[in-house]
N, C-alpha and C positions, 0 to 999 in steps of 0.2 A: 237113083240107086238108094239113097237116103230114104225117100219114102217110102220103098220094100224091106229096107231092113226095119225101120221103125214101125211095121205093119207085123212083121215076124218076131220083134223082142219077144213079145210072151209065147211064144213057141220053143225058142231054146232059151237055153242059159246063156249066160253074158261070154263065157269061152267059147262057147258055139257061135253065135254069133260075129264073136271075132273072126274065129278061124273062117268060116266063111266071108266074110268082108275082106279079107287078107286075100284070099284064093278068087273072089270077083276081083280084085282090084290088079293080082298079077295077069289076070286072064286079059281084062281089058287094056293096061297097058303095055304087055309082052312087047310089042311089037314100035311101040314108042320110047323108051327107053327101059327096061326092067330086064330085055334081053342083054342088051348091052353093058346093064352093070352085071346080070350074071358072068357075062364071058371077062369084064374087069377081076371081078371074088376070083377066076380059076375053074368055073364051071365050063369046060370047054365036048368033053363028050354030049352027043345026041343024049343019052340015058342021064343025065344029069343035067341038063339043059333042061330038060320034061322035067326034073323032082322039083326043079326052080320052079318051072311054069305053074305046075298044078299045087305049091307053097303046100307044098307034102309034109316038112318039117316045121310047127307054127313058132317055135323058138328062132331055128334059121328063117324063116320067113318075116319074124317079127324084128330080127338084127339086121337082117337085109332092109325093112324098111327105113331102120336106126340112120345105116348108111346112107340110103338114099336121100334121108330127107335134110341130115347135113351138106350132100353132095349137092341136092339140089339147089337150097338154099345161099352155098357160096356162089353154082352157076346162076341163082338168079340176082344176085348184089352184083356181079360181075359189071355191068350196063349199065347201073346204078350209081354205083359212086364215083365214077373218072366223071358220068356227064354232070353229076350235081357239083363235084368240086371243082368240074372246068370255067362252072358260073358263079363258083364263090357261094353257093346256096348249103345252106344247111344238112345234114342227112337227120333224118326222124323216119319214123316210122311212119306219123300222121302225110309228112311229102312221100312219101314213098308210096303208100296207099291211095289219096286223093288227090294228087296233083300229077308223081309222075307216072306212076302203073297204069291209068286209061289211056293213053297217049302209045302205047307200044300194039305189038304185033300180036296176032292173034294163038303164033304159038309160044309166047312166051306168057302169053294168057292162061293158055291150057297146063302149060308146066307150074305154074304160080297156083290156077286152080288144086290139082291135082297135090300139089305137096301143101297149100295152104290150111284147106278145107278137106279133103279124105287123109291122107298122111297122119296128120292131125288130129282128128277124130280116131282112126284108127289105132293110133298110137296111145292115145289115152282111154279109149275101151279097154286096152288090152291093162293097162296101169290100172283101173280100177278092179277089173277082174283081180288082178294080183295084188291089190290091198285088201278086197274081199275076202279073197282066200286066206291071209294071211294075219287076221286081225286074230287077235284070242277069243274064245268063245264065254259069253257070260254066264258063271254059275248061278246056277237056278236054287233058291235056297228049298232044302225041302223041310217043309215043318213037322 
């Protein structure tokens, strides 16, 4: 997915870009959890279930990921710190990453992917977009 969008940057602008990174990434996870936090938000009608899917709003879409990627991040420490403090072993990030994240299951691989690496990325597209925007623009002196 990454190296379609990085194939497309010089086709749209960096909002564009996002917006469509946001709506691939509800589209492929619908069905893995992104349903589910909708129906948590209060999105409970068919008709509103769909404006989630298709991340029709890129501000609610871009807050919904806000959410997600807090929410995911406590479910994924959850397994992580009773088993590392039941050995008396340190918590780091470095253990966390190279010692005890290869040793787990494969969907808790995908869920770590998923908010590590796209989440992630997506979320600081969108921050830079909105530093771009937002910068003052340099007066041009005219002689």
């Amino acid at each position: 997915m990454l190296l379609l969008l990085e194939s497309l940057t010089g086709l749209f602008c960096t909002s564009d870009l996002s917006m469509w990174t946001v709506k691939t990434f509800f589209y492929i996870n619908w069905g893995v959890f992104i349903s589910s936090l909708a129906k948590e938000l209060g999105f409970s009608s068919e008709t509103a279930l769909n404006y989630v899917k298709g991340a029709m709003n890129h501000h609610h879409s871009t807050a919904m990921l806000n959410i997600m990627e807090r929410r995911n991040w406590c479910e994924l420490l959850v397994p992580y710190a009773p088993d590392r403090m039941g050995k008396n072993l340190p918590l780091s990030v470095t253990d966390y990453l190279y010692e005890w994240l290869p040793g787990v299951r494969c969907n808790y691989l995908y869920l770590f992917e998923q908010t590590w690496r796209y989440t992630g990325s997506m979320l600081a597209t969108t921050m830079s977009y909105h530093v771009q925007c937002w910068q003052p623009k340099k007066q041009q002196c005219i002689c």
